[in-house]
OpenMM code with the backbone's topology and positions (N, CA, C; nanometers):
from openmm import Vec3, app, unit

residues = "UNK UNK UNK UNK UNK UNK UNK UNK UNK UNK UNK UNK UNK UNK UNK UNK UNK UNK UNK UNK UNK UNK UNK UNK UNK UNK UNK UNK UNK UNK UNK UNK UNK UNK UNK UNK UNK UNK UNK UNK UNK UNK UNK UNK UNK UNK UNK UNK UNK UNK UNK UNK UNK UNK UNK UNK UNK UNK UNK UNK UNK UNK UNK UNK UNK UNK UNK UNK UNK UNK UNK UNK UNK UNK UNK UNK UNK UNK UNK UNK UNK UNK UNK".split()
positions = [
    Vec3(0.0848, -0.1180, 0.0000),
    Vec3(0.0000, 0.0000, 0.0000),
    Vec3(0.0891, 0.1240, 0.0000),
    Vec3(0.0416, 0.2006, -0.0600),
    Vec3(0.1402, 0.3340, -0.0795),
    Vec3(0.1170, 0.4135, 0.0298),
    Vec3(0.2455, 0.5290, 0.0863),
    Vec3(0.2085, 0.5891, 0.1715),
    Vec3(0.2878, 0.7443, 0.1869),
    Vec3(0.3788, 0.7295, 0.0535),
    Vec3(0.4635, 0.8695, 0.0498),
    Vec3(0.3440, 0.9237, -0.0939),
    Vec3(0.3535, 1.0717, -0.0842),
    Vec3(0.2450, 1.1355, -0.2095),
    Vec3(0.3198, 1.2608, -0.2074),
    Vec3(0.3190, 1.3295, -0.3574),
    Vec3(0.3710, 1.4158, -0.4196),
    Vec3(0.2420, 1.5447, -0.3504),
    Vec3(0.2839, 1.6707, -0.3102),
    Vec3(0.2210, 1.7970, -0.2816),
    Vec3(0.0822, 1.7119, -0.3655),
    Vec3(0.0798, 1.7460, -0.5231),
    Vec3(-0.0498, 1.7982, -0.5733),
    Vec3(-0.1266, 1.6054, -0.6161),
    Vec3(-0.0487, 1.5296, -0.5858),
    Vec3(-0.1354, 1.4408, -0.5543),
    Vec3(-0.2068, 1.4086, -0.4283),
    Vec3(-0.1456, 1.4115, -0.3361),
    Vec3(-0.2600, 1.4642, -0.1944),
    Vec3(-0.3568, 1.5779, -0.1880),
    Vec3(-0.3635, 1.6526, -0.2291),
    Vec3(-0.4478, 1.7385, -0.2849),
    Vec3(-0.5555, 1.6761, -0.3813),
    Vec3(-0.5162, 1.6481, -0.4653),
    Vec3(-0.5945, 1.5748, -0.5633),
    Vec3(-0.6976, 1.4272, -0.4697),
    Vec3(-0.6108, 1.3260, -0.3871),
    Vec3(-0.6435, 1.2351, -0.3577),
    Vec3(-0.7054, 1.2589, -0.2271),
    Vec3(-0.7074, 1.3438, -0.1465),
    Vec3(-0.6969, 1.4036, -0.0161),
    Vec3(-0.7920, 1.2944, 0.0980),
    Vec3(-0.9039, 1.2543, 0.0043),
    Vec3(-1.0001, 1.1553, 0.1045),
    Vec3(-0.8878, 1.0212, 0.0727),
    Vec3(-0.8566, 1.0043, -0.0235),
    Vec3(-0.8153, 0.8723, -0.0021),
    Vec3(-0.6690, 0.8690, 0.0670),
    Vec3(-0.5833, 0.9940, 0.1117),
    Vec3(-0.4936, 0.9964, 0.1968),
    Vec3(-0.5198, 0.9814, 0.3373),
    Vec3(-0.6649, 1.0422, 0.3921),
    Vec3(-0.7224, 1.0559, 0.4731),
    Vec3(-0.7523, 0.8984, 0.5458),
    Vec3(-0.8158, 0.8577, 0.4871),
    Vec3(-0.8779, 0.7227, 0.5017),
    Vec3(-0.7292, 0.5867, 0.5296),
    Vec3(-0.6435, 0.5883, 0.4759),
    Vec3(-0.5184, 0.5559, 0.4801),
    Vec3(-0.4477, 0.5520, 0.6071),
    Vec3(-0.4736, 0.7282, 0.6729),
    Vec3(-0.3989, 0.7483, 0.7667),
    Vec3(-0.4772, 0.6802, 0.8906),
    Vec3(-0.6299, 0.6669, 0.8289),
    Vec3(-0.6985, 0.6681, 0.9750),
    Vec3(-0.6678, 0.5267, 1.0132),
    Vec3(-0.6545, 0.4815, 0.8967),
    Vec3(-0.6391, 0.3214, 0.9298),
    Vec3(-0.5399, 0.2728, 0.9812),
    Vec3(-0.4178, 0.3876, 1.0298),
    Vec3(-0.2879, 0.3510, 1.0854),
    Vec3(-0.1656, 0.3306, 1.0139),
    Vec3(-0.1421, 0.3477, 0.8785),
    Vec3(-0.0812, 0.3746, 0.8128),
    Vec3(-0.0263, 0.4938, 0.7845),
    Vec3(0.0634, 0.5644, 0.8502),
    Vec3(0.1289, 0.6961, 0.8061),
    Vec3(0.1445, 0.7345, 0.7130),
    Vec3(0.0757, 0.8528, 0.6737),
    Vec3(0.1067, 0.8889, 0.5158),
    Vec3(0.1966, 0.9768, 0.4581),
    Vec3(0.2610, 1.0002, 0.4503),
    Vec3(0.4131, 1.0932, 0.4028),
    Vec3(0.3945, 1.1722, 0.3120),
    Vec3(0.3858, 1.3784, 0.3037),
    Vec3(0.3337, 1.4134, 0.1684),
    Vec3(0.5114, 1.4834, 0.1892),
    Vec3(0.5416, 1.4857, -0.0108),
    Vec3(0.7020, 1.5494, -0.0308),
    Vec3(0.6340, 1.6690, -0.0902),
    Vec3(0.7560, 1.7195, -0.1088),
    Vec3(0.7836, 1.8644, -0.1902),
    Vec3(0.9226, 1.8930, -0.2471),
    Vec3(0.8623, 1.8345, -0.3985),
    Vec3(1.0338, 1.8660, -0.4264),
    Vec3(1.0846, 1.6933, -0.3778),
    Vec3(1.0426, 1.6039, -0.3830),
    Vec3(1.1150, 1.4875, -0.3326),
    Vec3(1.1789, 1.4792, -0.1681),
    Vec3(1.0762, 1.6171, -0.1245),
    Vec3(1.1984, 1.6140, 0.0157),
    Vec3(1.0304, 1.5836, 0.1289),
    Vec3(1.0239, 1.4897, 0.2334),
    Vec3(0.9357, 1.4874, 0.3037),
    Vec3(0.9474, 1.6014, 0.3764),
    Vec3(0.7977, 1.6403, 0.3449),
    Vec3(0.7771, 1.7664, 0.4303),
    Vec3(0.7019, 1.7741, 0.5178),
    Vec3(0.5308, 1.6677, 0.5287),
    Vec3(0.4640, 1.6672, 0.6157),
    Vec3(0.4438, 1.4678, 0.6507),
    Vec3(0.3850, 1.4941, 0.7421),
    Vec3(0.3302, 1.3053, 0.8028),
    Vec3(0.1767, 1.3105, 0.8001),
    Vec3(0.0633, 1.2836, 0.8017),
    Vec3(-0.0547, 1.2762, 0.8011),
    Vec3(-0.0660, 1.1191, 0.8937),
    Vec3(-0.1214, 1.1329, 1.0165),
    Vec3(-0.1138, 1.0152, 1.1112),
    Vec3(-0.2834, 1.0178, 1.1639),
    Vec3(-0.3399, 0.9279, 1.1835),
    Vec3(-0.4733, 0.9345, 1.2515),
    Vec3(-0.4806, 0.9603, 1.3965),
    Vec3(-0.6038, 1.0379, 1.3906),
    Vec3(-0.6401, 1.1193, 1.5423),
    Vec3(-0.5884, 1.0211, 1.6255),
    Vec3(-0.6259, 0.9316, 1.6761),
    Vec3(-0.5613, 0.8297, 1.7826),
    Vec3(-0.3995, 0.8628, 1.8036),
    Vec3(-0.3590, 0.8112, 1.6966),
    Vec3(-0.1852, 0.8256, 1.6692),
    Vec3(-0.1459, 0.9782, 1.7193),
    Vec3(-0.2352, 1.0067, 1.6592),
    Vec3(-0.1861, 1.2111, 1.7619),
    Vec3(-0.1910, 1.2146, 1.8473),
    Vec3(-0.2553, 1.1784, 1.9053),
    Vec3(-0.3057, 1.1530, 2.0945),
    Vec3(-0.2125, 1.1066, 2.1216),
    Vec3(-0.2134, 0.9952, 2.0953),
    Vec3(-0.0806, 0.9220, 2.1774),
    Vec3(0.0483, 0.9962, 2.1965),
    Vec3(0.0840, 1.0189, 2.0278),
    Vec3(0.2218, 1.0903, 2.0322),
    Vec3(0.2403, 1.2480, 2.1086),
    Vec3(0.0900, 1.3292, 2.0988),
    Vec3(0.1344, 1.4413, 2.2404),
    Vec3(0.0465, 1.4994, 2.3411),
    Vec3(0.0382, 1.3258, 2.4263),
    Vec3(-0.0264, 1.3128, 2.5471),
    Vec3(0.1131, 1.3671, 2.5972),
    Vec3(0.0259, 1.4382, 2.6995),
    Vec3(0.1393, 1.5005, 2.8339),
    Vec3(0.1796, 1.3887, 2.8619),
    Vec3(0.3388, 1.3926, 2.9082),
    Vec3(0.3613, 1.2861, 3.0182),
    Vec3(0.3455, 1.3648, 3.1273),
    Vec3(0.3560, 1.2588, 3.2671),
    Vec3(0.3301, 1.3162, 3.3429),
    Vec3(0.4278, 1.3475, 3.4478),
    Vec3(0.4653, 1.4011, 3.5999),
    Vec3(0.5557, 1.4638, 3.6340),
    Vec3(0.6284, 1.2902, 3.7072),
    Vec3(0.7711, 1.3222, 3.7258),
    Vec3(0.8124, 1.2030, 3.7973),
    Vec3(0.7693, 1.2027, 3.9754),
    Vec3(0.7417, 1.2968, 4.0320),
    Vec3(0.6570, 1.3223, 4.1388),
    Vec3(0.4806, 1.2535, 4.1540),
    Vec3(0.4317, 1.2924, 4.0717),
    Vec3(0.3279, 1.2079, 4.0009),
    Vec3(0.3668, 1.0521, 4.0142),
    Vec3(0.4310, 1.0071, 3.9288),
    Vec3(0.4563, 0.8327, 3.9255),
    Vec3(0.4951, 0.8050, 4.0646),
    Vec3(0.5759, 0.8897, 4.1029),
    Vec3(0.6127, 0.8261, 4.2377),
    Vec3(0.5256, 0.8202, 4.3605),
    Vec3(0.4254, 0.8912, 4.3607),
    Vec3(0.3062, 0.9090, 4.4329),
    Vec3(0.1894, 0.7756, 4.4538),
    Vec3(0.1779, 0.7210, 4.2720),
    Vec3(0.1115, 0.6332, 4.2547),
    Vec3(0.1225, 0.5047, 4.4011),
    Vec3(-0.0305, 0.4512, 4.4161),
    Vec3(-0.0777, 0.3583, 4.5355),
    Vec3(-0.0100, 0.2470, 4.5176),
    Vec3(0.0305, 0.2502, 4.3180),
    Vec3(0.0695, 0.0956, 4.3032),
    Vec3(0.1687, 0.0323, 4.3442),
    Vec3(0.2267, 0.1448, 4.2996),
    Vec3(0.3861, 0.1502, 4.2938),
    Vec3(0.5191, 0.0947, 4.4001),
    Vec3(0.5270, 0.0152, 4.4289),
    Vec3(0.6232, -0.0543, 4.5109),
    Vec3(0.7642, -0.0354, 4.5206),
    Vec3(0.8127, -0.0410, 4.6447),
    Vec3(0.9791, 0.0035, 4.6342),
    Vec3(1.0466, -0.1151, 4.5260),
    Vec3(1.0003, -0.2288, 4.4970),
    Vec3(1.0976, -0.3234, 4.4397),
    Vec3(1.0664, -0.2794, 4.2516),
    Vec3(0.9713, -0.1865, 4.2258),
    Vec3(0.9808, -0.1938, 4.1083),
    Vec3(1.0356, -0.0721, 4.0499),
    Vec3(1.1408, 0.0411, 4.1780),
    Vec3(1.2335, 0.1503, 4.1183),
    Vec3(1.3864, 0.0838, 4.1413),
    Vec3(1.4687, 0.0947, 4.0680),
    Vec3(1.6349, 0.0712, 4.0269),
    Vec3(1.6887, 0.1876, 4.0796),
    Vec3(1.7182, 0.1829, 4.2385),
    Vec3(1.7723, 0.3795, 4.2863),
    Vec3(1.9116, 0.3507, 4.3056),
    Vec3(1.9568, 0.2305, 4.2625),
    Vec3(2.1221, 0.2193, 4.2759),
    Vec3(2.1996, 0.2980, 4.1721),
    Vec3(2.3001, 0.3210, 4.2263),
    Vec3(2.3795, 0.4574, 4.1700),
    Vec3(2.5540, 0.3750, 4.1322),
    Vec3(2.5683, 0.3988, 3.9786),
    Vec3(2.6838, 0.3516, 3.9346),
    Vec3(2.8119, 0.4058, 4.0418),
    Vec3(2.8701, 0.3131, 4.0675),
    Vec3(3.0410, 0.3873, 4.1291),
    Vec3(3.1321, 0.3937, 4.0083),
    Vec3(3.1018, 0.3745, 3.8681),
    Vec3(3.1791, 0.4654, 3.7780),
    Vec3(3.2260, 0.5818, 3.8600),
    Vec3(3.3655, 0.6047, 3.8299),
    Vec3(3.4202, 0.7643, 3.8164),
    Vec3(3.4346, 0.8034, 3.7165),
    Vec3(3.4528, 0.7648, 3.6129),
    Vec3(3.4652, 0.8431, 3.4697),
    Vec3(3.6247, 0.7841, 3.4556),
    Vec3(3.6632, 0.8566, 3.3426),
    Vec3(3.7831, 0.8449, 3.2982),
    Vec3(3.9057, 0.9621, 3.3213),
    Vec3(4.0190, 0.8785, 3.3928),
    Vec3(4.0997, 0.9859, 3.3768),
    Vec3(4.1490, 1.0795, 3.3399),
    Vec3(4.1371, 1.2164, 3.2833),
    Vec3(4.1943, 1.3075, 3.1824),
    Vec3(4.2902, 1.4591, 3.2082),
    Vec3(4.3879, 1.4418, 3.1863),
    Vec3(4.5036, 1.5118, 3.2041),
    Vec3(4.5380, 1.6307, 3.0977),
    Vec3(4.5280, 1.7398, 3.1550),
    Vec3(4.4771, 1.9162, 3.1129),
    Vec3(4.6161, 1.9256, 3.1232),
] * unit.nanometer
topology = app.Topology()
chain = topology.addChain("A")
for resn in residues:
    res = topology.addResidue(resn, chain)
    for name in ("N", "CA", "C"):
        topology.addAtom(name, app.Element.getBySymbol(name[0]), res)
């Protein structure tokens, strides 16, 4: 199934780019051979700019148990380097 389209063929095709995207298929429009826009379905937008939320927040959560945070701290020092 195709999913990259030239400026004035998305224009031209616009429902059937539409319909494409909704179905979860990303649709890619160029300009000039260079991608310029993405056309993604409402869902897919949501997702991609749902707030996250604060790390204060997660840590708050009822669920959340001490055994399922990693708070150990590397004893790396780094590497020697001579100025």
């Amino acid at each position: 199934m195709r999913s990259e389209w030239q400026l004035q063929e998305a224009k031209g095709n616009f429902s059937q780019l539409v319909k494409r995207a909704a179905g979860g298929d990303a649709q890619v429009v160029t300009v000039h051979g260079k991608p310029t826009a993405v056309v993604v379905s409402a869902e897919e937008y949501a997702r991609l700019t749902r707030r996250k939320s604060k790390l204060s927040t997660a840590l708050l959560r009822p669920d959340l148990a001490i055994d399922d945070l990693d708070i150990s701290r590397s004893r790396d020092t780094g590497r020697n380097v001579e100025l």
